[in-house]
FIKOLZA-1660 file (N, C-alpha, C; in steps of 0.1 Angstrom, whole numbers, plus 5000, padded with zeros to 4 digits):
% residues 123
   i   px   py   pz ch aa at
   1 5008 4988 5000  A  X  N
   1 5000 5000 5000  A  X CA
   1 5009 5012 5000  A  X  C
   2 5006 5022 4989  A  X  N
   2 5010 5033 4992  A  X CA
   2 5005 5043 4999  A  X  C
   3 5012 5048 5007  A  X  N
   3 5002 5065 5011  A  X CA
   3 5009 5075 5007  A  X  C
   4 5004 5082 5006  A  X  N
   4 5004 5099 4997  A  X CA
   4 4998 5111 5008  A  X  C
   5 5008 5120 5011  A  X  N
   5 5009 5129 5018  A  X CA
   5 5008 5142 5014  A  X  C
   6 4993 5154 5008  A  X  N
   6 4997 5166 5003  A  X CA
   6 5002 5176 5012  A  X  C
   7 5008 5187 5009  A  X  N
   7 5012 5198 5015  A  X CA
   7 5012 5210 5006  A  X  C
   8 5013 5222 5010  A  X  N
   8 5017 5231 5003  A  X CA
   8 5006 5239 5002  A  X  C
   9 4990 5235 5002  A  X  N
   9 4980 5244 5003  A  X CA
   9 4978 5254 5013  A  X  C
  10 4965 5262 5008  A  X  N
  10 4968 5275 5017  A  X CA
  10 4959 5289 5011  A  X  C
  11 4961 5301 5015  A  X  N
  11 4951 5310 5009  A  X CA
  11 4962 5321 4997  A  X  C
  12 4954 5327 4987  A  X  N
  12 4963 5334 4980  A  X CA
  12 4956 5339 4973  A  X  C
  13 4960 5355 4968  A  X  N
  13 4958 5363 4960  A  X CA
  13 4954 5359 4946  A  X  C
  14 4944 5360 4938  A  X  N
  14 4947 5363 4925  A  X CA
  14 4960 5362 4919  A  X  C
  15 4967 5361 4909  A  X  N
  15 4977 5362 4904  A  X CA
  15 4989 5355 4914  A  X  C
  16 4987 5353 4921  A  X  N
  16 4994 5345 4935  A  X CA
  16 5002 5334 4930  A  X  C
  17 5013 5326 4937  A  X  N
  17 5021 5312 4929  A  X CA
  17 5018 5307 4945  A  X  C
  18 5016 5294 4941  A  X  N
  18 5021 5282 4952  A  X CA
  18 5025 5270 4947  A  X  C
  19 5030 5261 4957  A  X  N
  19 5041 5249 4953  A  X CA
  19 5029 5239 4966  A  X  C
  20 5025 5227 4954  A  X  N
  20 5020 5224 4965  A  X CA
  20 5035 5210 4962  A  X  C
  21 5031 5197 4972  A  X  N
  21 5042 5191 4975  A  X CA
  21 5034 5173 4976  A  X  C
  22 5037 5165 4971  A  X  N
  22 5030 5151 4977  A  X CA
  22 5042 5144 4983  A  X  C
  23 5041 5139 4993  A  X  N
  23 5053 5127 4994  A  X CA
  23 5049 5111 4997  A  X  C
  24 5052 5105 4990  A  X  N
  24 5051 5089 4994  A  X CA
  24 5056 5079 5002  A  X  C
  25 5049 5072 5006  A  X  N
  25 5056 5066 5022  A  X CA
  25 5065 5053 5015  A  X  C
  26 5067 5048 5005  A  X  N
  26 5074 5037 4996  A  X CA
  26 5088 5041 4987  A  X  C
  27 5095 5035 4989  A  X  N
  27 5105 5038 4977  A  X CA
  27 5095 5033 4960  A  X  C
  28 5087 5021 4967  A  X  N
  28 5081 5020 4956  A  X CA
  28 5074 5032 4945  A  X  C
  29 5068 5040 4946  A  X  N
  29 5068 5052 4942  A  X CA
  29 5071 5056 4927  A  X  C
  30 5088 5048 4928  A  X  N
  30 5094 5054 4917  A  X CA
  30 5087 5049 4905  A  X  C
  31 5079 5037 4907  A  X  N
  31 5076 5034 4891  A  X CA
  31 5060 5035 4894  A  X  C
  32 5057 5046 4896  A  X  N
  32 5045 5047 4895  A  X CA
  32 5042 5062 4887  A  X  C
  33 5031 5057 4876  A  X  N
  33 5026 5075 4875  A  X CA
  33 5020 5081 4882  A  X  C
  34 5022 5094 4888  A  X  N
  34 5016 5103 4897  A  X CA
  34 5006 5112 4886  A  X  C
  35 4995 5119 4898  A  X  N
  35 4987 5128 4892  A  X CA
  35 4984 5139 4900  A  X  C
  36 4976 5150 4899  A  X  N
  36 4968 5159 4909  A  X CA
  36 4959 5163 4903  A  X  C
  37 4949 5161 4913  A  X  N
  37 4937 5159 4905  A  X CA
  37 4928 5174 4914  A  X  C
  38 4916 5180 4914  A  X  N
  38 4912 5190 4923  A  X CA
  38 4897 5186 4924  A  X  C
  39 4891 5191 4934  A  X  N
  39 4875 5194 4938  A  X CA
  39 4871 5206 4938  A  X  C
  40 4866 5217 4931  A  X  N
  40 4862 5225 4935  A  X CA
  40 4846 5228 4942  A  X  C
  41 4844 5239 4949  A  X  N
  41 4836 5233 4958  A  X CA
  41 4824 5230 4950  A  X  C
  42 4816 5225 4952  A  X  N
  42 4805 5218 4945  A  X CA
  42 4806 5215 4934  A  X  C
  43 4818 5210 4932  A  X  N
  43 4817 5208 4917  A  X CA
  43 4822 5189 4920  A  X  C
  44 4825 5180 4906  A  X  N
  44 4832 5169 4910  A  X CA
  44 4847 5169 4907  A  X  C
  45 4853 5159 4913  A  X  N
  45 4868 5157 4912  A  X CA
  45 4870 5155 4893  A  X  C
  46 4881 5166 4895  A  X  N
  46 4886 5169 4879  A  X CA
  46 4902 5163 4876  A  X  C
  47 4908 5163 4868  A  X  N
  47 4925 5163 4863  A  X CA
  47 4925 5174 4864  A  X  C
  48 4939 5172 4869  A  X  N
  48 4944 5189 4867  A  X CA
  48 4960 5187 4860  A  X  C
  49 4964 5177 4863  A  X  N
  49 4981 5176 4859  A  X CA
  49 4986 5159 4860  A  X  C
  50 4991 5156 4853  A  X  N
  50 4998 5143 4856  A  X CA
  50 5015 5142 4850  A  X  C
  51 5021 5129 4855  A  X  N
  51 5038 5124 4853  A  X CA
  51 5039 5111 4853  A  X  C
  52 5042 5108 4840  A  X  N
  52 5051 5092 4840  A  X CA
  52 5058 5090 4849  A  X  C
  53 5065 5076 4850  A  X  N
  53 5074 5075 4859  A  X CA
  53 5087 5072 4843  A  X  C
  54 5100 5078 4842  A  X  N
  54 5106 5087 4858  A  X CA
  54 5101 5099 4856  A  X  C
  55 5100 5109 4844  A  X  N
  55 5094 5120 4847  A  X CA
  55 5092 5125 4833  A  X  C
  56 5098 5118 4821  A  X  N
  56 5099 5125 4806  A  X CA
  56 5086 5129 4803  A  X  C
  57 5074 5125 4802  A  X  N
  57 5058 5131 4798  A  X CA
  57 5049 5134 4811  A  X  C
  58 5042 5145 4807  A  X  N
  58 5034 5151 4814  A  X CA
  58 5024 5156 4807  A  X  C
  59 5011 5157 4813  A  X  N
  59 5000 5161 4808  A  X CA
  59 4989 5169 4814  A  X  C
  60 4983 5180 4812  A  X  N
  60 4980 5190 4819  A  X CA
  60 4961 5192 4812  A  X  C
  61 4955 5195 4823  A  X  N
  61 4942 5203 4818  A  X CA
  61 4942 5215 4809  A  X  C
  62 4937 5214 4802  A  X  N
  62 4936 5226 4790  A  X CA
  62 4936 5241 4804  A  X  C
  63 4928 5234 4813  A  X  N
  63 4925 5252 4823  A  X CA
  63 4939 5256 4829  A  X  C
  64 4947 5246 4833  A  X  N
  64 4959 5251 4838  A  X CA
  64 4973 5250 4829  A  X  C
  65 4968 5248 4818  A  X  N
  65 4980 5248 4807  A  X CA
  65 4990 5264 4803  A  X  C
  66 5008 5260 4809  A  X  N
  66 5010 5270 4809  A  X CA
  66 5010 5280 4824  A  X  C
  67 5003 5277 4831  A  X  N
  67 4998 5283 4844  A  X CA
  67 5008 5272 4856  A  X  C
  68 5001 5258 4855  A  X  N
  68 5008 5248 4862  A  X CA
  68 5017 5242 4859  A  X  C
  69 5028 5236 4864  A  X  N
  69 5038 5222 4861  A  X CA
  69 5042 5217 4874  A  X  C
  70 5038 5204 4865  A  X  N
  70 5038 5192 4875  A  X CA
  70 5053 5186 4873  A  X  C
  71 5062 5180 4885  A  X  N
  71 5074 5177 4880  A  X CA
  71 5078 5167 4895  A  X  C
  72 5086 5157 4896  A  X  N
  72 5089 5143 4906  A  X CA
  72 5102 5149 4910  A  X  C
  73 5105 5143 4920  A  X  N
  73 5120 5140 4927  A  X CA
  73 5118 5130 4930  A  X  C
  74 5124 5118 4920  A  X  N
  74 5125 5106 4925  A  X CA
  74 5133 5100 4936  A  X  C
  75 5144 5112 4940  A  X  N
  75 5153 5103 4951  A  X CA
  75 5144 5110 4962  A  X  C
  76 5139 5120 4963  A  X  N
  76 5127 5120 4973  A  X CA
  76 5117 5116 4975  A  X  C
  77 5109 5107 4965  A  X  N
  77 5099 5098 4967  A  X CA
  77 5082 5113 4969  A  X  C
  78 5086 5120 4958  A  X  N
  78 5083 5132 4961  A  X CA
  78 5079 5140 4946  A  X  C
  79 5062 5145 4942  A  X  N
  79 5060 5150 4933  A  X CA
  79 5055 5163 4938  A  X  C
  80 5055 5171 4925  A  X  N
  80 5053 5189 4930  A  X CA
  80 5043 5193 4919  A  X  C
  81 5034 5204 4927  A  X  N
  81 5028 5206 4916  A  X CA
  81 5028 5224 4915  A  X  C
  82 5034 5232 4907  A  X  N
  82 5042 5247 4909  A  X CA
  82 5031 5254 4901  A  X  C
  83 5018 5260 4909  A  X  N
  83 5012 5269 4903  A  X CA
  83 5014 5283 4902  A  X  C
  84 5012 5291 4895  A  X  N
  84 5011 5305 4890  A  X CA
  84 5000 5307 4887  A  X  C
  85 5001 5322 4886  A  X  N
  85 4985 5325 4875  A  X CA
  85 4979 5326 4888  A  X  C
  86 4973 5324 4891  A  X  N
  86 4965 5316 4900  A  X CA
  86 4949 5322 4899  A  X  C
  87 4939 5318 4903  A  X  N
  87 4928 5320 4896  A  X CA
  87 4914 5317 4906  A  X  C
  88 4905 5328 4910  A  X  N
  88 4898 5322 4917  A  X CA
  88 4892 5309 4917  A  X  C
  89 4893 5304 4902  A  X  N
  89 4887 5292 4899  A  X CA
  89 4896 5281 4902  A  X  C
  90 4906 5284 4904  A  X  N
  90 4915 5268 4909  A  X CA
  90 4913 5268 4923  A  X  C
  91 4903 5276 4932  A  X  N
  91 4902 5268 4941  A  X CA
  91 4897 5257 4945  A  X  C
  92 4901 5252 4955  A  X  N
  92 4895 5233 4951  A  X CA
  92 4902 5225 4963  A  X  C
  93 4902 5216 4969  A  X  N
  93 4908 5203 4978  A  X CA
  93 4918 5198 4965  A  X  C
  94 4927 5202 4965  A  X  N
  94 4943 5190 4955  A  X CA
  94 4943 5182 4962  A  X  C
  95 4942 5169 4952  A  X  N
  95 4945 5159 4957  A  X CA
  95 4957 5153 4949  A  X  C
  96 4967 5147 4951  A  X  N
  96 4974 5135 4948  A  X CA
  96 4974 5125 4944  A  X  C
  97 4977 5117 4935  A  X  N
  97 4971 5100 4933  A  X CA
  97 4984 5096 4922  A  X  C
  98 4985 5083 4926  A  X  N
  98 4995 5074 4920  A  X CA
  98 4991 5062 4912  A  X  C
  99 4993 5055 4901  A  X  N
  99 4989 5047 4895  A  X CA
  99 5000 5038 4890  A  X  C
 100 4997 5025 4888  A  X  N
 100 5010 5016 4892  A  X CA
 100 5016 5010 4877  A  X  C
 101 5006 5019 4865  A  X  N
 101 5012 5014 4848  A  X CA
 101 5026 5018 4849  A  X  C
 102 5025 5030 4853  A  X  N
 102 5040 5041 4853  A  X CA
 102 5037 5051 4843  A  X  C
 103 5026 5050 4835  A  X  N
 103 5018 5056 4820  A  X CA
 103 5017 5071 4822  A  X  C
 104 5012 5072 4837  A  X  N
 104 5007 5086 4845  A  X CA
 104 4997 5095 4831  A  X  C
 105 4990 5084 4829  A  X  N
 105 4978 5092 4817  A  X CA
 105 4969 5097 4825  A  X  C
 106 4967 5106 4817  A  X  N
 106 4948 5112 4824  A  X CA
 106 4936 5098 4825  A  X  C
 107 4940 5089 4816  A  X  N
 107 4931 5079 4817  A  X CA
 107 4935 5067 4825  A  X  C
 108 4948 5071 4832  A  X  N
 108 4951 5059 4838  A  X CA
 108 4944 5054 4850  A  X  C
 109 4945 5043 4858  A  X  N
 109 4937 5036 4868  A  X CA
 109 4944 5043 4879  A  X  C
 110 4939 5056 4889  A  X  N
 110 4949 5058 4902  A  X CA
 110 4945 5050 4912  A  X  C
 111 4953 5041 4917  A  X  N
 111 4945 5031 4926  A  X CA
 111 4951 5042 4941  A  X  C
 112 4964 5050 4942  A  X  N
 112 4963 5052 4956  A  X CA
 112 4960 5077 4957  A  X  C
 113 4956 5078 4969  A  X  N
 113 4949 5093 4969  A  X CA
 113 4954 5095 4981  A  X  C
 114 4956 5106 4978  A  X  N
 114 4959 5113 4995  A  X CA
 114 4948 5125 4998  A  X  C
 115 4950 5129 5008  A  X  N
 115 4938 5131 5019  A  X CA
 115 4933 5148 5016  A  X  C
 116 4940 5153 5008  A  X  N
 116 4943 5163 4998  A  X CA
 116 4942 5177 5005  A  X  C
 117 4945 5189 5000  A  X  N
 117 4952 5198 5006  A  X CA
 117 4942 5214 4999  A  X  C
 118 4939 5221 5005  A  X  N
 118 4927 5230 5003  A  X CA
 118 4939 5242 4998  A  X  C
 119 4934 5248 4986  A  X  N
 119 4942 5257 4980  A  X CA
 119 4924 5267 4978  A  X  C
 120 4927 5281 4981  A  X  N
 120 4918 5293 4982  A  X CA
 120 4926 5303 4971  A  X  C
 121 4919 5305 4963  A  X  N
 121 4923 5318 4959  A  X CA
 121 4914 5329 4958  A  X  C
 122 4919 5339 4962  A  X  N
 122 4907 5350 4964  A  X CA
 122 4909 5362 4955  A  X  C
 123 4897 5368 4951  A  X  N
 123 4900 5379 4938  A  X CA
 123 4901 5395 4944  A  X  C
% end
């Protein structure tokens, strides 16, 4: 079993940056695709960003394209998700999730989620 740990959320300005942070309790990790996915409030859980394992392709929501990047430290056992822009509409619960192809597609199966991390942006 993996667990997945977010961090990094928090409240922010309009045009504001944050780094949010996941870390994994497994060395296993490394061959997994990672994702971050978001909730906004009343809405349902969306993609927002994903990473192959080790890190060469990534794939991004058309809304945060350009705005976000998603990028691993594999000797940390540790993916990042570095927003800009920032936008009242990305507020939302980020979540984290890992999937065990290594594919880290938007369509891939995430079998593990972490407990996810409340990002506010305010206008």
């Amino acid at each position: 079993q993996v667990q997945l740990v977010e961090s990094g959320g928090g409240l922010v300005q309009a045009g504001g940056s944050l780094r949010l942070s996941c870390a994994a309790s497994r060395r296993t990790y490394s061959v997994y695709g990672m994702g971050w996915f978001r909730q906004p409030p009343g809405k349902e859980r969306e993609f927002v960003a994903s990473i192959n394992w080790p890190g060469g392709r990534t794939y991004y929501a058309d809304a945060v394209k350009g705005r976000f990047t998603i990028s691993r430290d594999n000797a940390k056992n540790t993916v990042y998700l570095q927003m800009s822009s920032l936008k009242p509409d990305d507020t939302g619960v980020y979540y984290c999730a890992g999937e065990p192809s290594g594919n880290g597609l938007i369509s891939s199966r995430y079998d593990w989620w972490g407990q996810g991390t409340q990002v506010t942006v305010s206008s």
